[in-house]
DRENZA-5741 format. One record per residue (C-alpha): x, y, z; chain. Coordinates in steps of 0.001 Angstrom, whole numbers, plus 500000, padded with zeros to 6 digits. Each point is the difference from the previous one (the first is absolute). Layout:
BEGIN
     c1     c2     c3 chaine
      X      Y      Z      A
...
***
This chain:
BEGIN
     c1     c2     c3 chaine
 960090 931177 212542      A
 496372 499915 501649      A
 498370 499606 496522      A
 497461 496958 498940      A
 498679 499106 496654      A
 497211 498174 499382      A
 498487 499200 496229      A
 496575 499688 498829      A
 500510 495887 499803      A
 501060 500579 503594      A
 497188 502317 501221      A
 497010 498061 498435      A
 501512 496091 501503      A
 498760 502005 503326      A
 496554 498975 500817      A
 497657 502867 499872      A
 497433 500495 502472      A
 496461 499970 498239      A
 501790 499590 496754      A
 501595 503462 500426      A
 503589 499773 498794      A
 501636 503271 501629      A
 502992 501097 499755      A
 500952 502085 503139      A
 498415 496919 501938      A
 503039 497957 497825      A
 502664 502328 501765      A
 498742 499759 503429      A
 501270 495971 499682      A
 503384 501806 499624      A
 502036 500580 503190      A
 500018 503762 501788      A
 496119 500448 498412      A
 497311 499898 502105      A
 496346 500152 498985      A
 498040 502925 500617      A
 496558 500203 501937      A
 497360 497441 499221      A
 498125 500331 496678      A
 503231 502517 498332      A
 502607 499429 497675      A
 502415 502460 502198      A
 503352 498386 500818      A
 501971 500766 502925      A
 504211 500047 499227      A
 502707 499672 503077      A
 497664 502053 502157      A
 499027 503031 497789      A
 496735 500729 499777      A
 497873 499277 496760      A
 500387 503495 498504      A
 503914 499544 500308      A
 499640 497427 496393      A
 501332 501628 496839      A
 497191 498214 497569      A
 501029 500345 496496      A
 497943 499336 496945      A
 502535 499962 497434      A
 502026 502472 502055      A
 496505 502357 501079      A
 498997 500649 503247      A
 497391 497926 501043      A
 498622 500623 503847      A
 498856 497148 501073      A
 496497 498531 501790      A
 497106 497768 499194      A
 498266 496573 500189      A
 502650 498449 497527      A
 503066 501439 498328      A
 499459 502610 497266      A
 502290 497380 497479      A
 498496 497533 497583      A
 502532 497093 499635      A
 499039 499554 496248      A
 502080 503306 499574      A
 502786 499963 502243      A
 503233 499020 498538      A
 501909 499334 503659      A
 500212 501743 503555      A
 502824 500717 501863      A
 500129 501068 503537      A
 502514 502209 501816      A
 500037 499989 503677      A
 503644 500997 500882      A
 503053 500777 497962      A
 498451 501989 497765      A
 501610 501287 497009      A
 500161 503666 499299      A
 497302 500256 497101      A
 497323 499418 502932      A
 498332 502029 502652      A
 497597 502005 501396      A
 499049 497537 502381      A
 501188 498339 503437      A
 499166 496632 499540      A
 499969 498230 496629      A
 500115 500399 496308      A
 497769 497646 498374      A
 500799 500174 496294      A
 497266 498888 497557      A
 500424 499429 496411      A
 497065 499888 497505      A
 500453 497415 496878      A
 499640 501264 496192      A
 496923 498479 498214      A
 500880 497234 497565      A
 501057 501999 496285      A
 499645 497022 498247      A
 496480 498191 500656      A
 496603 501030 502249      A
 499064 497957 502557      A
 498268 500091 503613      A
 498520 498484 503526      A
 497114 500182 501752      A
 500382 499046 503547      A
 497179 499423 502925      A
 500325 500071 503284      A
 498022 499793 503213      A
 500298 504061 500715      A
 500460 501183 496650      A
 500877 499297 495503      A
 502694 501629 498362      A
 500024 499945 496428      A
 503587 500567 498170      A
 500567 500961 496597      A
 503286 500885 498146      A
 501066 499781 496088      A
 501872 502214 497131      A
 498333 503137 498732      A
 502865 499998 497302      A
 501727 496711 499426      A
 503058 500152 501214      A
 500192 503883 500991      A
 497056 500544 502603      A
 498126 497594 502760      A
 497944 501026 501999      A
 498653 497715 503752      A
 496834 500854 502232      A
 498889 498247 503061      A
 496970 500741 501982      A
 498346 498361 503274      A
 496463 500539 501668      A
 499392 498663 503326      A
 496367 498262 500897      A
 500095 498979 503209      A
 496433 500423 501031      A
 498884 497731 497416      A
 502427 497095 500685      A
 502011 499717 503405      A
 497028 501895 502352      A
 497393 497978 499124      A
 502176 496883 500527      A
 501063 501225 503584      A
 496970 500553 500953      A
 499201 496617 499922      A
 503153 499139 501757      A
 499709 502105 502870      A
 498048 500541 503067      A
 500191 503054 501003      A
 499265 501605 496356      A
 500286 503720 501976      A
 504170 500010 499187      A
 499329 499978 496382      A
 498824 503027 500048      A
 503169 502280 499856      A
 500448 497937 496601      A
 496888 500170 498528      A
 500425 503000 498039      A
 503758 499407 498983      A
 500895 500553 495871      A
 502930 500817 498547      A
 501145 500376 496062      A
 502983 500771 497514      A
 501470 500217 496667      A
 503539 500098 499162      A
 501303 500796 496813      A
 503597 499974 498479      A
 500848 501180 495924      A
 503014 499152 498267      A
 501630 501443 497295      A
 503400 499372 497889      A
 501254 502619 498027      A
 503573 498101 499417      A
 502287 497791 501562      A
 501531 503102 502040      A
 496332 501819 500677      A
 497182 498717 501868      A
 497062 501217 501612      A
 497276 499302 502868      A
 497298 501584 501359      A
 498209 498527 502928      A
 496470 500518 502056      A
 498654 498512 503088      A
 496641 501030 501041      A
 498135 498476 503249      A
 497489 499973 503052      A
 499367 498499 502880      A
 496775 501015 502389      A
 498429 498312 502998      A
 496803 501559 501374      A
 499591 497976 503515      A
 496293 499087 500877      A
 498907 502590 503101      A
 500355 498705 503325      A
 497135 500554 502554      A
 500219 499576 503839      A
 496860 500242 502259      A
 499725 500003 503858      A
 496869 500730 502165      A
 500303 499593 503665      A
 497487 500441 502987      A
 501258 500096 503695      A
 497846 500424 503083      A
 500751 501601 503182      A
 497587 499168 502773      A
 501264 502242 502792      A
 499444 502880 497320      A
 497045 498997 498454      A
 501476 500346 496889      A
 500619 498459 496421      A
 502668 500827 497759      A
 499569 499364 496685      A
 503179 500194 497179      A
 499939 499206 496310      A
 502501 500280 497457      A
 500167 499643 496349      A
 503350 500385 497622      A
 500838 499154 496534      A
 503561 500273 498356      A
 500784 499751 496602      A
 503061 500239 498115      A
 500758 499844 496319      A
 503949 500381 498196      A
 501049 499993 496393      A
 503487 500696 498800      A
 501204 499563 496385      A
 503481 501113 497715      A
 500784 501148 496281      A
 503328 499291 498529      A
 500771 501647 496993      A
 503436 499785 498142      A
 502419 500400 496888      A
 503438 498250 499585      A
 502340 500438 497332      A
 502714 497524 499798      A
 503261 501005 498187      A
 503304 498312 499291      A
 502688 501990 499001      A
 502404 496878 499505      A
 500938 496771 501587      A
 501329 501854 502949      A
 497891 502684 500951      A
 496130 499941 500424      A
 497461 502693 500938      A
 497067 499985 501700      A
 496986 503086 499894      A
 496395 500348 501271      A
 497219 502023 501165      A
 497111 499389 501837      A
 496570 500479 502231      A
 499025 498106 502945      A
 497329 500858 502141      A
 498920 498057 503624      A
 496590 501303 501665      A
 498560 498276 503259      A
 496607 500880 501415      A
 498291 498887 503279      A
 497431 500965 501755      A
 498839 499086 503651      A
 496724 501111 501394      A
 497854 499593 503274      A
 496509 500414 500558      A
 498892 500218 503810      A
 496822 500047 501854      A
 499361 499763 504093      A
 497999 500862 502518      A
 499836 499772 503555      A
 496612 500261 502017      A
 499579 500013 503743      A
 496186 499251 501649      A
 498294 500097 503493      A
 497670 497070 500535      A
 496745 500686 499596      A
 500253 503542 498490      A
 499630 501214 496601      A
 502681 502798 500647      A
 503311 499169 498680      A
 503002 500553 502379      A
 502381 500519 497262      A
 500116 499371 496177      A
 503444 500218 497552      A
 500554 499385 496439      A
 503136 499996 497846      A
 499626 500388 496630      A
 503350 499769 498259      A
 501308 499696 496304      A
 503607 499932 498598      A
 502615 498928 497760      A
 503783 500324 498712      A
 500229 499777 496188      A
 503989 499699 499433      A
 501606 500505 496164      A
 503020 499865 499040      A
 501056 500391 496501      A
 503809 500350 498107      A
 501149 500769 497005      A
 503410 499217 498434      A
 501174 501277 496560      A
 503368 498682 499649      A
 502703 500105 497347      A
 503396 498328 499956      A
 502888 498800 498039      A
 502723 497154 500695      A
 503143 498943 498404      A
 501419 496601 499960      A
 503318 500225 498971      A
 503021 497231 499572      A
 502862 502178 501058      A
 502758 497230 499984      A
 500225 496108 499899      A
 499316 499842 503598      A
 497754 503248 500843      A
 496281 500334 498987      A
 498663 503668 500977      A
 496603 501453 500278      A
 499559 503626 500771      A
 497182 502379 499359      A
 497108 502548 501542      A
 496455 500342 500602      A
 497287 502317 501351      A
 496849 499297 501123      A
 497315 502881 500849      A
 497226 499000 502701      A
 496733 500942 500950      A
 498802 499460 503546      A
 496702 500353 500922      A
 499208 498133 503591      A
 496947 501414 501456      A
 497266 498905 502480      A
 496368 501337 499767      A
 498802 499939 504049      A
 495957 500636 500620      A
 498495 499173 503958      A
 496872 501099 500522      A
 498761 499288 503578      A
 496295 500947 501718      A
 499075 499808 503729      A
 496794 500921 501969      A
 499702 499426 503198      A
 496274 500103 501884      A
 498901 501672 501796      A
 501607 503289 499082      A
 502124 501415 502461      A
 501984 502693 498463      A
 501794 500518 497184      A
 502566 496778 499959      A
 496787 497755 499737      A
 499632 500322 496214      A
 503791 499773 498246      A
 500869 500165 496360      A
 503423 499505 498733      A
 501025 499755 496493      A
 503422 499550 498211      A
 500577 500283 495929      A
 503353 500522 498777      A
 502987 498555 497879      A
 503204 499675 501152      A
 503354 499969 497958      A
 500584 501563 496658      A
 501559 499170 496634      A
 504182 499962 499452      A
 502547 500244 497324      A
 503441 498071 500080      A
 502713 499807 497576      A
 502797 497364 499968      A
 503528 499891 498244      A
 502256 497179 499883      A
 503520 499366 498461      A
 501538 496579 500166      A
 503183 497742 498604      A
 501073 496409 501174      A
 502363 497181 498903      A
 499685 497156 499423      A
 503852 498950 500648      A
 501421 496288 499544      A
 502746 500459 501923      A
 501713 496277 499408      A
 497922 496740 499138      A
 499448 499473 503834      A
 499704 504046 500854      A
 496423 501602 498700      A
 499127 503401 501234      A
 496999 502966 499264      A
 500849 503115 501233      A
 498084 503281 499877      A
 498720 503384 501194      A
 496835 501170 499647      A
 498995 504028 500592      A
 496445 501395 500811      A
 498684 503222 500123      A
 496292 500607 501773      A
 498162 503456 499016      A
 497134 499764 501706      A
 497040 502740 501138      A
 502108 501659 502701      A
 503678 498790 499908      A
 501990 497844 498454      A
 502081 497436 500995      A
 503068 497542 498347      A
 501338 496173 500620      A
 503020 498877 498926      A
 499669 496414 499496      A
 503558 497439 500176      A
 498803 496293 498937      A
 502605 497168 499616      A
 500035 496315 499690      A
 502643 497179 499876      A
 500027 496474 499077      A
 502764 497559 500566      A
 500865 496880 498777      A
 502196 497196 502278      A
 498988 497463 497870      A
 497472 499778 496392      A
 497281 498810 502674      A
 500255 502513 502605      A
 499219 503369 500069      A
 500488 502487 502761      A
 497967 503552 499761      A
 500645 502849 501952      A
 497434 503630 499259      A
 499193 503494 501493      A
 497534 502477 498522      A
 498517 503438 501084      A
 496070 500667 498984      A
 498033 503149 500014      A
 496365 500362 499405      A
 498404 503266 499638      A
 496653 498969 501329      A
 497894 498918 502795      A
 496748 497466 500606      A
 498130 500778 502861      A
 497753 497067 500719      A
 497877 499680 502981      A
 501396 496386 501277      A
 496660 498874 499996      A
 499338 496407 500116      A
 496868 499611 497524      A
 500403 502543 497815      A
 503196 502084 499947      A
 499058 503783 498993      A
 503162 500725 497984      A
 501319 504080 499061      A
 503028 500741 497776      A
 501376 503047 500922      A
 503447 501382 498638      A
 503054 501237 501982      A
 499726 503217 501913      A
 502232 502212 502568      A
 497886 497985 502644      A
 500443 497005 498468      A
 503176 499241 498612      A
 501920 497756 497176      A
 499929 496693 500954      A
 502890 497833 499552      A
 501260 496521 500736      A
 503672 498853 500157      A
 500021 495771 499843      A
 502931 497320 500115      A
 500169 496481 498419      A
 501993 497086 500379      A
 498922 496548 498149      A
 501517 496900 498417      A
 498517 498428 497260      A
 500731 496051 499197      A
 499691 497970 496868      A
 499603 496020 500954      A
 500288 498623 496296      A
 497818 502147 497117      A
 496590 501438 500713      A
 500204 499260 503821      A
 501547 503255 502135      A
 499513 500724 503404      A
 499987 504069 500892      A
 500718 501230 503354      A
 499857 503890 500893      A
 499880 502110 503450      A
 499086 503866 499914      A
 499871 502509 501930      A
 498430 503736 499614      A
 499402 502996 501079      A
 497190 502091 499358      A
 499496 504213 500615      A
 497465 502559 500066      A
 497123 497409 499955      A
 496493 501368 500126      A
 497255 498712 502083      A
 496430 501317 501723      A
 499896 501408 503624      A
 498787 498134 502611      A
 496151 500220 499657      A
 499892 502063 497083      A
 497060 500419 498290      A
 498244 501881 497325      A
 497190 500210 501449      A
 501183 501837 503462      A
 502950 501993 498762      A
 499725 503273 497668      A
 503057 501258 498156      A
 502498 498952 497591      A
 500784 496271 499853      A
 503395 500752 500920      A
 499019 500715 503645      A
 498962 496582 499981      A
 503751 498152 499010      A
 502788 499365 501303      A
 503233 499030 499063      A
 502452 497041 501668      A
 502460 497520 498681      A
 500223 496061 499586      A
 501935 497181 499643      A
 499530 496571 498185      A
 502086 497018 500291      A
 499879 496430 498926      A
 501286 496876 498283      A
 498829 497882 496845      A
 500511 496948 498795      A
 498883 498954 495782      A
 500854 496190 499038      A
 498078 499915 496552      A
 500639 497603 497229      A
 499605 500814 496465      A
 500469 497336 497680      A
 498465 496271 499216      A
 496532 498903 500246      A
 499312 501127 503926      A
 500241 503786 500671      A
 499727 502372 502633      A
 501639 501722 503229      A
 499960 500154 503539      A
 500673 503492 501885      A
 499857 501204 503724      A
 500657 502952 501123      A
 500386 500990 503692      A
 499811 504180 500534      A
 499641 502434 502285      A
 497925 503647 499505      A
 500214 502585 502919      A
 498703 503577 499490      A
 501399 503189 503171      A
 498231 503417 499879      A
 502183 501913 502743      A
 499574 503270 499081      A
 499084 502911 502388      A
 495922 499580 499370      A
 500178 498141 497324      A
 500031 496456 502648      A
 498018 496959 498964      A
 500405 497010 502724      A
 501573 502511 502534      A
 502978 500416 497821      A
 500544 495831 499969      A
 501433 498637 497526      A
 496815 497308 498745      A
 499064 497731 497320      A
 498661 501233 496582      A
 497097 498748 498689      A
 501677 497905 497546      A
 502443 498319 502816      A
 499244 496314 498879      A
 502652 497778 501529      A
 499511 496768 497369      A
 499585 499471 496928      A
 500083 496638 498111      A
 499006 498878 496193      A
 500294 497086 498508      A
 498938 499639 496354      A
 500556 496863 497736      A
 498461 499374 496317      A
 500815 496464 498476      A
 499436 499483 495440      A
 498829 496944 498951      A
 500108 501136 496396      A
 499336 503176 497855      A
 496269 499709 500727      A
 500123 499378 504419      A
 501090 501259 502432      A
 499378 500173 503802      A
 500873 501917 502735      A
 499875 500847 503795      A
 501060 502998 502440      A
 499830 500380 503396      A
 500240 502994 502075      A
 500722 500545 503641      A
 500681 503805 501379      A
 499695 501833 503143      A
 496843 502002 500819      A
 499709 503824 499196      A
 499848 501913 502682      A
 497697 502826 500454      A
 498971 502682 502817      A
 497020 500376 501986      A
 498915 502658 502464      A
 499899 498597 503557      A
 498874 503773 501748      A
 497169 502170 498331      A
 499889 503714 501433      A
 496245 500978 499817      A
 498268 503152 501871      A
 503318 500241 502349      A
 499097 496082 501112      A
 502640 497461 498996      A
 498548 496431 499149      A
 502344 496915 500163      A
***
């Protein structure tokens, strides 16, 4: 129920912008994803927020942004997507559950690609170490679009001025996956992701220089005004992981690993200011009145985590007709969100009058501190055929939150149905609670979002989600299915900024500057995709609603309205078809048509007790 496959054959038939085959850009062709802002990889599932994805590299925490997806398709085996119904085995997040496989190298033979594209090579390796016993597979991309796609638009364009938040764009990663046999019951895999993304945007400068003459005065005033902004981000993740892969018999499996994953953003805004105001008498050398504002500042946000996880899972085949899976993790975090705040400001005013006529004001400080966070989680589900037109998965999934200053627990019912009125039809029927133990703060801003992950605190609570599915699935003759699914959710304890919060005006703790409201998400998709014979592809719409309400005595955004979340996107349509001539061609097409994001923009500025419109 709510789940979507797609294969490697499947992913690369999608035409890649710039020759960039990505997979997270693959899934948002899939209905209930959205794509993130311009110029991300960030998805956006049945109107959760892009921190709400589970992102698994071979079943490690990945936390997801950048340019392009952090996964090389020479390595990935498959991806599967949850985004309802999920089984028990998954959590930790609200939205989705994208599940991510990474391939063994070949044991037998070496062998390679190189691959160029218009923003970046990748070069893929994989072979045996020992024949038979050990393979090992490495893939590694380096972006270079300065030397390639800028120099192209520039001769493209007109106005060459909005290439400059690109100019300084790079990004790189290596992925690596070993392999090892020890017998037919034994195996085992370590894996290691390692990547970067940075963007240093060329500085902005604005200039304005006015004169204006009164005659009845006698008098010229003169302004002038010079700014410059500049803003520069990087962000990057490790993954780090050992699996060890044991079968006890034909019936019962198990499942252990441990592992590091670490996710660290940095951005950094600044502003350089310089005015002055002059007022002068015809004719007269004395100056009536002179002011200059000399004014620098900036916000330099981090966030990093840390995630050292360990977990084991059982597959076991209880009875003809019953497939379990149980187990239990923990996962220890490190939370370190913290802005660095520095405004300097400088004004004289001539001729001196008192006191007030020369002001100096200066502000240096860091705001937020680093945070510990320990999670526990037992689960068990079945997968129970019921009769040869009865399938269900039933389970229960417990969490336990110790975090800095209390701790806090979510029990977590999931079950799904499928039945059968004929071997063509299939009706589905799913409910699932979610829990996720941490917030993302991110300033809504339309550019460039300044994003904060910050974990669950008395002030700001567990958020969880509560969701409903009902869908039919259709089989026309083999390879050809048409997929329909409605949804609704519900969504608690979200965390957003105040109303005209800032960094750079308040002092304190960051959690003066949250609140906390609820949501709710509802929509309907459609999937008619055909599998088989020489012509490929599918078609899926999806038509969904986002709404966010913060209610709360002084915690009120909108006046306590209930409003439309930033990724409220009414349409979404993709079309994607790939045709083989033979083993060597093959051509293919997409189309996309989706609503616009929205975004917020201040209409009233509060300045010196004046309000401007």
């Amino acid at each position: 129920m709510s789940a979507n496959e797609l294969s490697i054959r499947q992913i690369k038939s999608i035409p890649a912008t710039l020759g960039e085959v990505d997979i997270l850009k693959a899934l948002q062709t899939l209905p209930g994803v959205q794509s993130g802002s311009d110029g991300t990889a960030g998805i956006y599932v049945r109107g959760g927020n892009y921190d709400q994805n589970q992102i698994t590299i071979d079943g490690f925490p990945e936390h997801l942004k950048g340019f392009v997806s952090v996964f090389s398709p020479e390595m990935v085996s498959g991806v599967t997507i949850y985004k309802g119904g999920f089984p028990a085995r998954y959590g930790s997040r609200l939205s989705s559950v994208v599940d991510v496989e990474l391939k063994d190298g070949d044991f037998d033979r070496y062998h390679g690609s190189l691959t160029a594209g218009m923003m970046s090579s990748a070069l893929h390796v994989e072979g045996p170490i020992w024949k038979g016993h050990t393979s090992f597979s490495v893939s590694g991309r380096a972006s270079y679009l300065n030397a390639i796609v800028i120099p192209v638009m520039k001769h493209i364009i007109d106005n060459q001025n909005v290439l400059n938040p690109y100019l300084n764009l790079s990004y790189y990663d290596v992925t690596a996956r070993l392999a090892h046999r020890f017998s037919k019951r034994d195996r085992l895999t370590a894996s290691f992701y390692i990547g970067n993304d940075m963007d240093d945007v060329t500085p902005s400068s604005w200039h304005m220089q006015t004169n204006e003459y009164f005659p009845e005065e006698e008098l010229t005033k003169y302004f002038k005004s010079e700014t410059e902004n500049n803003s520069s981000s990087n962000w990057g993740n490790i993954v780090g992981g050992l699996t060890w892969i044991h079968t006890f018999s034909d019936k019962l499996q198990m499942r252990a690993s441990a592992g590091y994953s670490q996710y660290r953003y940095n951005l950094s805004q600044s502003e350089k200011v310089d005015k002055s105001w002059l007022s002068k008498k015809d004719n007269k050398k004395d100056i009536s009145l002179n002011q200059t504002l000399s004014k620098d500042s900036y916000a330099k946000y981090h966030s990093r985590i840390g995630d050292f996880t360990a977990k084991i899972d059982f597959t076991h085949k209880a009875a003809a007709r019953n497939t379990l899976r149980y187990g239990a993790g923990a996962t220890w975090q490190h939370f370190a969100p913290t802005v660095d705040v520095y405004d300097h400001s400088f004004v004289t005013t001539y001729p001196i009058i008192d006191d007030y006529s020369i002001k100096e004001t200066l502000r240096d400080e860091t705001i937020g501190s680093t945070t510990n966070s320990t999670t526990i989680s037992v689960y068990a589900e079945d997968d129970w055929d019921i009769s040869h037109w009865l399938k269900a998965n039933i389970g229960l999934r417990y969490v336990l939150y110790s975090l800095s200053d209390h701790t806090a627990h979510s029990l977590e019912p999931r079950a799904s149905v499928r039945f059968l009125p004929t071997d063509q039809l299939a009706l589905k029927l799913s409910y699932a609670r979610m829990s996720q133990g941490f917030h993302m703060l991110t300033s809504g801003n339309i550019v460039m979002p300044s994003d904060i992950w910050v974990p669950v605190t008395k002030r700001l609570p567990l958020m969880h989600s509560d969701q409903v599915a009902a869908g039919a699935g259709y089989e026309f003759v083999k390879g050809l299915t048409l997929e329909v699914e409605g949804y609704y959710k519900w969504m608690h304890n979200l965390a957003e900024y105040r109303d005209g919060a800032s960094f750079l005006t308040t002092t304190g703790d960051w959690q003066n500057m949250a609140v906390t409201g609820r949501g709710r998400a509802y929509g309907a998709e459609v999937l008619l995709k055909k599998e088989t014979g020489k012509t490929t592809g599918w078609l899926s719409y999806t038509w969904a609603k986002a709404l966010r309400t913060f209610d709360r005595p002084m915690q009120e955004l909108n006046g306590g309205r209930e409003f439309p979340a930033a990724n409220d996107r009414r349409h979404n349509l993709n079309i994607i078809i790939a045709h083989r001539f033979d083993k060597h061609w093959t051509v293919s097409a997409s189309w996309t048509f989706r609503s616009g994001r929205r975004g917020n923009v201040a209409t009233t500025v509060v300045s010196g007790g004046r309000i401007d419109e």
